[in-house]
C-alpha positions, 0 to 999 in steps of 0.5 A: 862048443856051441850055443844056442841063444833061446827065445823065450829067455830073450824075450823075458830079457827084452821084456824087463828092459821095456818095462823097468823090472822084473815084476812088470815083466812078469806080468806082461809075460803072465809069468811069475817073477822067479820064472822071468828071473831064472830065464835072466839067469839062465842067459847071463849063464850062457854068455858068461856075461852080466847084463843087468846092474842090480846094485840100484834100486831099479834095475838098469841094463849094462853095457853088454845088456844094451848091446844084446837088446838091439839082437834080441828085439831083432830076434824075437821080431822074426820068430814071432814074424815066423810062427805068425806067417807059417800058422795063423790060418784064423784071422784076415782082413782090414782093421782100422785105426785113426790117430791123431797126426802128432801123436803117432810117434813114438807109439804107433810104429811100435804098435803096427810092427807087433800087431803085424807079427802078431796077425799077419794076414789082418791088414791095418789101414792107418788114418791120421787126421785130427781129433775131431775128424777122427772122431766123426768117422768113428760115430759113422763106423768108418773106424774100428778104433781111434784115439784123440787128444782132448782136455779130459776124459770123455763119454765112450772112450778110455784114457790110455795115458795123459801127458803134460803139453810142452812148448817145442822148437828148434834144437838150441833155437831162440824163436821163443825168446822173440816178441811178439811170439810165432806161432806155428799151429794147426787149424784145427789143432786140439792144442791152440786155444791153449796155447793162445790163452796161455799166452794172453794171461801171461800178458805175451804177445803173439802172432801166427807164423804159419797156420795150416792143416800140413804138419810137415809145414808145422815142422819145418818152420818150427826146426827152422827155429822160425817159430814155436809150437806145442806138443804133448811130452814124449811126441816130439820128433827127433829133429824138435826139442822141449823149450825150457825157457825158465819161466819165459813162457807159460805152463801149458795144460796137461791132456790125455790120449782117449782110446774109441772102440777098446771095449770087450766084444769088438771082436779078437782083432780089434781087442788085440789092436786096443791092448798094444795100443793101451801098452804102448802109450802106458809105457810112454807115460811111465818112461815120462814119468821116470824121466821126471824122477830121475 
């Protein structure tokens, strides 16, 4: 006999996996939680499987739950990417979004991939700069959105999520252990006075191994292991690693990621563009925090 897997049952699935349970599921879904439990249900029947361990107290997928995420994120992505291009006739056009270069992974992609699905025929151009250029070219109308890494909250923007700023450097490297310290930073990097006062309290000595306005150069001399740098928890590229040093270098001050433009009356674009972005980087946050606890 066939069987037909549903949509609306895998995304619920997908759901709880992105959000650690069912009650936030729900509510991302603006479903009730029995509702999203009886769709769980209703899969685990079909496949004759369990897909999620509910003997702890979170729930966690298990190891037929993780290989079916991987399927229903891809099918859920093409019906939504179906449904938008065969019937969405009401929105086009440009939208514009500024993000600061170090933070755009892991969020962004995620962000761009499901506003695409979601609104087709609207056209994201993505500039990455720095903060305080993004900044400007959101004062001068140039950006429909922006957000920015800065020390606090700040007038006219919304904090979507605040993260501790880490030392980061080569996978197993030991730059960090070098003295005087090298540094890789931006020119205009938000992080390097910190880092710098940092260092100074902690009577370390540094020099600067690369100082430039090109973040690949940043990376590469970092996964070189020829120098150290800094990032915010969470944003650090595969190929880079948080320094646990053992008290070798300095605690570094947290920051928050501010959102420009996120009020209501921007239009159904704009404020469909500032809601993944607010979810995408509050579920960062959580998966940090989670990540601490356990």
């Amino acid at each position: 006999m066939m069987r037909n897997l549903d949509i609306t049952t895998l995304r619920s699935f997908v759901a709880v996996a992105d959000h650690g349970g069912v009650t936030r599921a729900a509510g991302f879904l603006h479903l009730t939680q029995s509702a999203v439990s009886m769709q769980l249900k209703r899969l685990e029947e079909l496949l004759g499987l369990e897909l999620l361990d509910r003997s702890g107290r979170t729930i966690a997928l298990t190891a037929s739950g993780e290989q079916l995420l991987a399927y229903a994120r891809r099918m859920v992505a093409l019906n939504d990417e179906v449904i938008g291009r065969l019937t969405d006739q009401a929105f086009e056009g440009e939208v514009v979004l500024g993000v600061p270069h170090d933070i755009v992974y892991p969020a962004i992609p995620r962000v761009l991939q499901r506003f695409s699905a979601d609104f087709p025929r609207v056209k994201v151009q993505l500039i990455s700069s720095y903060s305080l250029q993004l900044k400007e070219m959101f004062q001068r109308g140039e950006c429909d959105l922006i957000l920015t890494t800065e020390a606090a909250g700040a007038e006219g923007s919304e904090t979507v999520a605040d993260l501790p700023l880490r030392w980061i450097g080569a996978p197993g490297g030991c730059a960090w252990r070098q003295r005087p310290l090298r540094l890789a930073v931006g020119r205009r990097c938000m992080f390097r006075p910190q880092m710098i006062a940092a260092l100074d309290a902690a009577d370390i000595p540094w020099e600067l191994a690369v100082e430039t306005e090109n973040d690949r150069a940043i990376e590469a001399t970092v996964s070189a292991d020829l120098a150290v740098h800094a990032m915010l928890e969470g944003t650090e590229a595969a190929h880079l690693e948080q320094i646990e040093s053992g008290g070798a270098l300095p605690e570094l001050p947290a920051h928050v990621i501010n959102l420009y433009g996120g009020e209501p009356g921007r239009g159904a674009v704009v404020e469909a563009l500032a809601d993944l972005v607010r979810q995408n980087f509050r579920m960062l946050r959580a998966r940090q925090l989670k990540a601490v606890a356990g």
